[in-house]
C-alpha positions in Angstrom: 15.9 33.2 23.2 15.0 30.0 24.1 11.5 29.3 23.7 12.8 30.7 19.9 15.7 27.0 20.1 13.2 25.4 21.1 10.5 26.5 18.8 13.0 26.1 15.6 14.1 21.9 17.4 10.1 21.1 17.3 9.8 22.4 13.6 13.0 20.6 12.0 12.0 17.6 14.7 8.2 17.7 12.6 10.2 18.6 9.0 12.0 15.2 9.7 9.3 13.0 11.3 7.2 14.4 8.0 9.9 12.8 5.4 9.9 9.6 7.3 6.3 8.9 7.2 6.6 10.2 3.1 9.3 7.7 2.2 7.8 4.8 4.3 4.8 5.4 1.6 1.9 6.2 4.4 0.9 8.9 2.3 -0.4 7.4 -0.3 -2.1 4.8 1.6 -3.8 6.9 4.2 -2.7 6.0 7.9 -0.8 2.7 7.1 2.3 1.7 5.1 1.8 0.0 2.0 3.4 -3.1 3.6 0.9 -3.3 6.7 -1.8 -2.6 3.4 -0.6 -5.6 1.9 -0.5 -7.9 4.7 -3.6 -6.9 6.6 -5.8 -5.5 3.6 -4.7 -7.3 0.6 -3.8 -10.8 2.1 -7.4 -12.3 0.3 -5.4 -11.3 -3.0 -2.6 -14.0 -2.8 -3.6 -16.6 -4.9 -5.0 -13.7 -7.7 -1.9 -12.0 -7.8 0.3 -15.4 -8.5 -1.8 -16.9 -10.9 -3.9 -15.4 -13.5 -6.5 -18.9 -13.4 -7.0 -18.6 -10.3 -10.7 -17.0 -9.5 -11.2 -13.8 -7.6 -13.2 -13.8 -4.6 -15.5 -11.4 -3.9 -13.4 -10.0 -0.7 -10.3 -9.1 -2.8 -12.6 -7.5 -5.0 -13.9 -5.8 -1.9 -10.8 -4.9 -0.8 -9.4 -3.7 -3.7 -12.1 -1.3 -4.7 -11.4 0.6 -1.4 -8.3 1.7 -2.4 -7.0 4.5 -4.8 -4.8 2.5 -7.4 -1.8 4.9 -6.0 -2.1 2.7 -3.4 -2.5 0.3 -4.9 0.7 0.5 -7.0 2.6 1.4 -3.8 1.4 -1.9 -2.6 2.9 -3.4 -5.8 5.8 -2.3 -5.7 6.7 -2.7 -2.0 9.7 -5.0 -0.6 6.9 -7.4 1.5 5.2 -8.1 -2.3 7.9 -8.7 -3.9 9.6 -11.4 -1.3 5.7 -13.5 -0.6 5.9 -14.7 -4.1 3.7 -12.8 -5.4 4.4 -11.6 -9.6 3.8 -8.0 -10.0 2.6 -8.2 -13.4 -0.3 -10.2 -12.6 -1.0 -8.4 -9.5 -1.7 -5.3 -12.0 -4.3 -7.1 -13.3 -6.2 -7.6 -10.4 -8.5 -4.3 -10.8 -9.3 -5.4 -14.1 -10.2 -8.9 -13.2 -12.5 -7.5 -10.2 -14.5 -5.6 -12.5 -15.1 -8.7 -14.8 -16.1 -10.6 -11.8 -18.7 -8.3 -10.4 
């Protein structure tokens, strides 16, 4: 009777920890959050992603063409992007602009 408590307490304890990791966004982005994507990963993207003049270097390129553009949108559209400043509308045309730069 009780290895079956504590059998049912480790599944519901896994259900749980499972949602957590889905609504922090880590699976979409592999491993990480989108937010630790953004500010370890995707840092070399600032000035792209707030100005559309501004010229792409080849290590956001890099970067970005790791990443599957779910990710990529997560990234977008996480709290850390949208407080550093950074306009999401221009930010979606980062891809684009990497693959005129190469």
């Amino acid at each position: 009777m009780m290895l079956k408590k504590l059998f049912f307490l480790v599944l519901v304890m896994a259900i749980v920890a499972r949602a957590r990791v889905k609504a922090d966004g880590h699976g979409v982005c592999g491993k990480y959050s989108p937010d630790r994507m953004l500010t370890h990963v995707l840092r070399h993207c600032a000035k792209p992603a707030k100005d559309l003049k501004a010229p792409m270097t080849p290590k956001c390129c890099d970067l970005v063409s790791k990443i599957s553009e779910k990710c990529f949108n997560a990234i977008i559209n996480s709290d850390t992007w949208k407080h550093s400043g950074i306009n999401p509308k221009i930010a979606l045309t980062i891809p684009k602009r990497c693959h005129y730069h190469l």
